[in-house]
N, C-alpha and C positions, 0 to 999 in steps of 0.2 A: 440671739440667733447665731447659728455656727455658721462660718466661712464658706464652706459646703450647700447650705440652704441658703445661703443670699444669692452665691453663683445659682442654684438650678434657677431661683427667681428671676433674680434677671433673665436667664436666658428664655422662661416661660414667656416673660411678658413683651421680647421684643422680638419673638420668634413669632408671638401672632401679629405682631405691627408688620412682619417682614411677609408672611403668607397672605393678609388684606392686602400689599401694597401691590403681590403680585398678580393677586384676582383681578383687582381691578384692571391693569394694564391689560391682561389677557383678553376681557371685556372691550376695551376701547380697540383693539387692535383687527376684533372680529370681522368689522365691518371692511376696514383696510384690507384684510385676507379676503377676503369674499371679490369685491374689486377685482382683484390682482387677477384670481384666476379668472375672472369675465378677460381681462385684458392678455392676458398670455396662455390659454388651456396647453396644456398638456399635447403633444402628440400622441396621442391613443387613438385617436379616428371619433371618441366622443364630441356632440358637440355641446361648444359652449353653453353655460349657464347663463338664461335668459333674465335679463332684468325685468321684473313686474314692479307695479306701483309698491309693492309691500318690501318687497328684495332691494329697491334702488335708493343707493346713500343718498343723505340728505345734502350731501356733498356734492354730488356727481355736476358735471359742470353744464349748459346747456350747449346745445349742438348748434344755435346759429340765434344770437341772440333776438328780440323782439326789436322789429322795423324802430319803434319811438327810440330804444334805445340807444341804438344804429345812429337814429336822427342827433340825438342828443350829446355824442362823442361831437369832435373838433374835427375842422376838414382832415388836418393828418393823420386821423386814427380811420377814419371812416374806408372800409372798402375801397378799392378803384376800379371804376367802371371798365367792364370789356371795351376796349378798344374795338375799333373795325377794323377789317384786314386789310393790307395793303403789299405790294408788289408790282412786277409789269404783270400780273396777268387781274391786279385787281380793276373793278370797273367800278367808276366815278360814284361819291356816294351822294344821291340825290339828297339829301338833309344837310348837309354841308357843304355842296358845291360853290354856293351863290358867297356864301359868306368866305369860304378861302380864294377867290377871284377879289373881293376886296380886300381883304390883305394881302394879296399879290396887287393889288392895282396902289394901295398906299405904298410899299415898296418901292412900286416904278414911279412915284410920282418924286420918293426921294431920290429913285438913279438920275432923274431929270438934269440937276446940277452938274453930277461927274460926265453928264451924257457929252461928247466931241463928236461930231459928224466922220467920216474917212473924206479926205481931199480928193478929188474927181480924178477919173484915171482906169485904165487898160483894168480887165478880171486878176483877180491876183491867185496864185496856184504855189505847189508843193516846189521849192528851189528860190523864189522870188526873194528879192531883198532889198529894202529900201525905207523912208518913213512911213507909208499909206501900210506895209505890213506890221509894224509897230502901233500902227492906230488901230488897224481892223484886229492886234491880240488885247489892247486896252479894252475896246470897245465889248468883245467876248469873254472878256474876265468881269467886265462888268455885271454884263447878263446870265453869268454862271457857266458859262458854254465851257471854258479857259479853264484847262484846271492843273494845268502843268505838262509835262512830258511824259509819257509810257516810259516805263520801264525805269532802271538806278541810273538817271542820268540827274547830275547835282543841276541845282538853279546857278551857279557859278559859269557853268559851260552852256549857258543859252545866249543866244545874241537873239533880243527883242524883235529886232527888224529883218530876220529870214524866216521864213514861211518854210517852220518844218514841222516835224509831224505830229508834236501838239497843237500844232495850231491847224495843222488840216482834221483832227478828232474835233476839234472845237468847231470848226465850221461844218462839219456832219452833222456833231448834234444840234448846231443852230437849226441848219435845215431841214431835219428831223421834226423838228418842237414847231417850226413854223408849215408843217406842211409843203415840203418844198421836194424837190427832188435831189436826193442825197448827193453830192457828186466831190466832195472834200474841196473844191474850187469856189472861191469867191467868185461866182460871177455875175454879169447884167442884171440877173432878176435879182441874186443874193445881198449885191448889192446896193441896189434899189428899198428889196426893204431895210437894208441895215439903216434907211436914212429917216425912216419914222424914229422920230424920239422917243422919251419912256413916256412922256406924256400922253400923248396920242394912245400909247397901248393901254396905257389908266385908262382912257376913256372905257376903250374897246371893251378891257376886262369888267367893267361896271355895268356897260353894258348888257354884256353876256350872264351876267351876274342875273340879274334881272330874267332874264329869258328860262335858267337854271328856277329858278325859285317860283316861276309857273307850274314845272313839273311838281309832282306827288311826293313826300321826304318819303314814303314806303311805296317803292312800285310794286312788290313780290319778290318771293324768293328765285324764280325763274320770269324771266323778260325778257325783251330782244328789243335793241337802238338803232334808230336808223340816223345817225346825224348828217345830213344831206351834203353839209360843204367838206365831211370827210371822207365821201364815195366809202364809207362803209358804213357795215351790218356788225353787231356782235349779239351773240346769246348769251345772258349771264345768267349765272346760278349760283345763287348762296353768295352772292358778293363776288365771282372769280367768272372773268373772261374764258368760256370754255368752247366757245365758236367767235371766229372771226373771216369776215368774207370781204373783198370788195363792191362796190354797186358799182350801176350805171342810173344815175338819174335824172328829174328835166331839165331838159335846154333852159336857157333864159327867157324862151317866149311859153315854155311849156313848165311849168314850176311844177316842182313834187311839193306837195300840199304839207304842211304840219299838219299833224293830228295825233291821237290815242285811243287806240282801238285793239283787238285782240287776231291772233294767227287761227283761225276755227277750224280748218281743214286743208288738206293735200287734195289736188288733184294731180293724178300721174298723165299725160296726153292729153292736154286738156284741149280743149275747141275756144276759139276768141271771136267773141261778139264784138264788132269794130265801133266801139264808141262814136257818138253823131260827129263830134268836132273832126275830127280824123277823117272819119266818113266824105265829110264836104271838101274841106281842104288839101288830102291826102290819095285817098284810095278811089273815088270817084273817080276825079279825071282820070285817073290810072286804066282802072274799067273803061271807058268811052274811049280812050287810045288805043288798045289793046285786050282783048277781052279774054281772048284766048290764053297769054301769058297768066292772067288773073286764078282764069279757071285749072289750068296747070301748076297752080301755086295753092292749090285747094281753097277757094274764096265761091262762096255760093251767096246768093239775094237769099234772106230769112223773110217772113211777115214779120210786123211787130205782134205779141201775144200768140203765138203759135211755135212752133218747130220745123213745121214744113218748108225745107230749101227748093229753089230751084236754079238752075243755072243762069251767072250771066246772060242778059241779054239786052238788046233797045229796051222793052218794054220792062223788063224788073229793072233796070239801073233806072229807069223813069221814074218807076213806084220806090226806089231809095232815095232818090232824090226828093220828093215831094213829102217825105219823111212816115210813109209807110211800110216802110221796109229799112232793111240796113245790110253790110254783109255778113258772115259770118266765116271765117275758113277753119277747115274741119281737123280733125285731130292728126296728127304726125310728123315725122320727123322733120320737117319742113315749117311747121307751124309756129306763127311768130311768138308764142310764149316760150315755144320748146317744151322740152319733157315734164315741167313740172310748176304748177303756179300754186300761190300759197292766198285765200281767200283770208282777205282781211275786212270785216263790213267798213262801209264807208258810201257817202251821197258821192263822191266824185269817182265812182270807176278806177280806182287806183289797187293792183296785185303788186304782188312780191311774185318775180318769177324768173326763168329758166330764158336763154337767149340765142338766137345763133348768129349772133354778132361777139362770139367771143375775142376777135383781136380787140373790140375797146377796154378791154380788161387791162392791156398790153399799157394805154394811156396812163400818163397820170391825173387830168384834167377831162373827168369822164361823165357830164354834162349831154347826155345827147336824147334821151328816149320822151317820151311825151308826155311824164308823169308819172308813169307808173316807174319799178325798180326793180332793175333786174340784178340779176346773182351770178356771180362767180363761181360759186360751187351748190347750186342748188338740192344738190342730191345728199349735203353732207349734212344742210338743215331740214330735209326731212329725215332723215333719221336722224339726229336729236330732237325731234320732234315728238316720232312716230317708236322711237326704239323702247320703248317701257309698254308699249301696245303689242310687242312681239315682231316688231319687224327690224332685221338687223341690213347689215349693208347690203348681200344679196340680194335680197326679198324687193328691195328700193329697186336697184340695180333690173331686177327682172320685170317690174312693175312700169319699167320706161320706155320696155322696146314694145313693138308693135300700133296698134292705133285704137285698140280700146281703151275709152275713157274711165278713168275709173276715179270716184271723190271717196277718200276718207275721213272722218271725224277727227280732231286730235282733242283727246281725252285731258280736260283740268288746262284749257288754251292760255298760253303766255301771252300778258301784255305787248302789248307792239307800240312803242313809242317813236313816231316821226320826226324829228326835230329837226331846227336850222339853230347848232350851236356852232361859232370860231372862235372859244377860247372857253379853255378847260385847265383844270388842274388833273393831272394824272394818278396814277397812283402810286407813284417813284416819288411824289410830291415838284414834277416839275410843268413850268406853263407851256400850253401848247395855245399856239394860232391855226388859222384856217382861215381860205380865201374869202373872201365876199362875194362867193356866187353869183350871187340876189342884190346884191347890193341895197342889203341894207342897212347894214353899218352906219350910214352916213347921216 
């Protein structure tokens, strides 16, 4: 065989080894092409090429794997749970409350040791210097209050023992967390409580802990809290503080009741049926002194099961008295719910409502009405009540003047939870107290 014909041979024979090797590749690569353009089309306005069971590689990866196999990864591979929100405007989360109040109460039982009392002695305030202000900035760095100076001022340039003005932000926020009335000054009462140990707040917070872990882990997405020793109201939604009010609730002879129940309806000028207890003790002798003031204060004698009023007189305050009757004062601006009462069912005769006692608002320690709870801004929680029913602030606004009574429905009604809680975890993550109203702490 000539020179000639061995070259064309060879090149015959590994010219088709070189053309199979390239089909095949071509082949494999199909699939890959196909892919690509599902993941990148073209700008042409066309749309992409839809994967069907027949079209989709045997490759393609899956979109969220199956639960078991989820399970069956190690904690560190595994998803991490949504967190819940948190902020100052988050509200408290009932499924965890009870149990982060114990680990704040095990904490204070280890401050207990480092705990030093302050040496007895005059309020201490912004300029003071001495040791009792070196023990009350120990005592606050203890409890987290303490956290150094405002602003680029070095820890070299503080002298412990003068009461400046990290250490008056520190006694703010003490008194802030403890419920107290802000005033940057160590004083009487400030220092008073600073003399409870951490022990004693263990208790408290295990306590509370307890009373927490009655309520519901799910209240709803929308809810309203009443926590009695914090003279306030909030409406939450989706987890976020989006109304917040002060109250006015019972005296110590008149307790605002716990319970959970729901907000059902608006009344705008509502009329008040004077519950017996009040009736006997209150309003009665009022009428027999005076009748006429009564009656000028819009207060008419009801039957019991009827509508028909009549005016004060001997014989109807006889027939209230003998518990056929009762009084009733009729709707307007004078009327003791005021503008706006919030029907919440309940056996004790207990509303959310509207006052004309607004300087107790002005108080900090606002214990005074007979049980029921009155509002600082009544008109701001009917509309967020009432505003997805088409009533916006106007509408409320217009719905309060004059003396027609008028009850609305509230569509999908928010839980109303009552509570007697003094000690909460926030949602800054810091511990808050509240008074012992009720005294029942003890």
């Amino acid at each position: 065989m000539s020179s000639t014909t061995n070259e064309q041979h060879v090149r015959s024979k590994y010219g088709r080894h070189f053309y199979a090797i390239v089909a095949l590749s071509c082949c494999a690569l199909l699939p890959l092409m196909k892919t690509a353009a599902v993941e990148e089309p073209e700008a042409t306005g066309e749309q992409p090429e839809v994967l069907t069971e027949q079209t989709l590689p045997e490759q393609a990866p899956r979109k969220s794997p199956p639960e078991r196999l989820i399970a069956d990864k190690p904690d560190s591979e595994k998803p991490e749970p949504k967190r819940p929100y948190s902020g100052a405007d988050s509200a408290v989360h009932f499924a965890t409350a009870g149990n982060r109040l114990r680990e704040e109460a095990a904490r204070y039982r280890e401050l207990n040791s480092q705990w030093q009392a302050i040496e007895p002695g005059l309020p201490l305030r912004a300029g003071d210097q001495g040791p009792r202000v070196g023990q009350l900035r120990k005592l606050l760095n203890l409890f987290g209050d303490y956290t150094g100076q405002p602003g680029p001022v070095s820890t070299g340039d503080i002298n412990p023992e003068r009461f400046d003005a990290g250490l008056q932000l520190a006694v703010e926020s003490y008194q802030r967390r403890h419920g107290m009335v802000v005033t940057g000054v160590a004083d009487k009462a400030t220092l008073r409580e600073l003399e409870r140990p951490p022990k004693e707040l263990a208790r408290l917070l295990e306590l509370n802990a307890k009373r927490w872990d009655q309520l519901p882990d799910n209240p709803g997405q929308r809810y309203i809290l009443v926590n009695v020793p914090d003279f306030r109201l909030q409406l939450v939604d989706r987890q976020r503080i989006v109304l917040s009010m002060k109250t006015v609730v019972g005296k110590s002879t008149k307790r605002t009741p716990e319970m959970t129940t729901k907000v059902v309806s608006v009344v705008f000028n509502p009329t008040w049926t004077v519950p017996r207890s009040i009736l006997l003790t209150d309003l009665l002798p009022k009428a027999r002194n005076n009748p006429e003031a009564m009656h000028k204060r819009g207060y008419r004698v009801v039957k019991y099961g009827t509508n028909t009023t009549t005016p004060i007189s001997d014989e109807s305050i006889q027939s209230a008295a003998s518990g056929k009757a009762t009084l009733r004062q009729i709707s307007g601006p004078g009327n003791t719910l005021g503008r706006v009462k919030f029907v919440i069912p309940n056996k004790q005769a207990i509303f959310l409502h509207d006052t004309q006692a607004q300087s107790l608002f002005e108080n900090h320690h606002r214990a005074y009405s007979h049980g029921c709870i009155r509002l600082q801004q009544p008109e701001e929680l009917a509309y967020a009540l009432l505003g997805q029913q088409g009533w916006d602030r106007t509408r409320v606004a217009q719905a309060t003047t004059g003396d027609e009574s008028v009850t609305i429905k509230v569509d999908d009604p928010p839980k109303l939870f009552i509570t007697y809680l003094t000690a909460w975890v926030d949602g800054l993550g810091k511990v808050n107290f509240r008074p012992d109203i009720y005294h029942r702490d003890k």
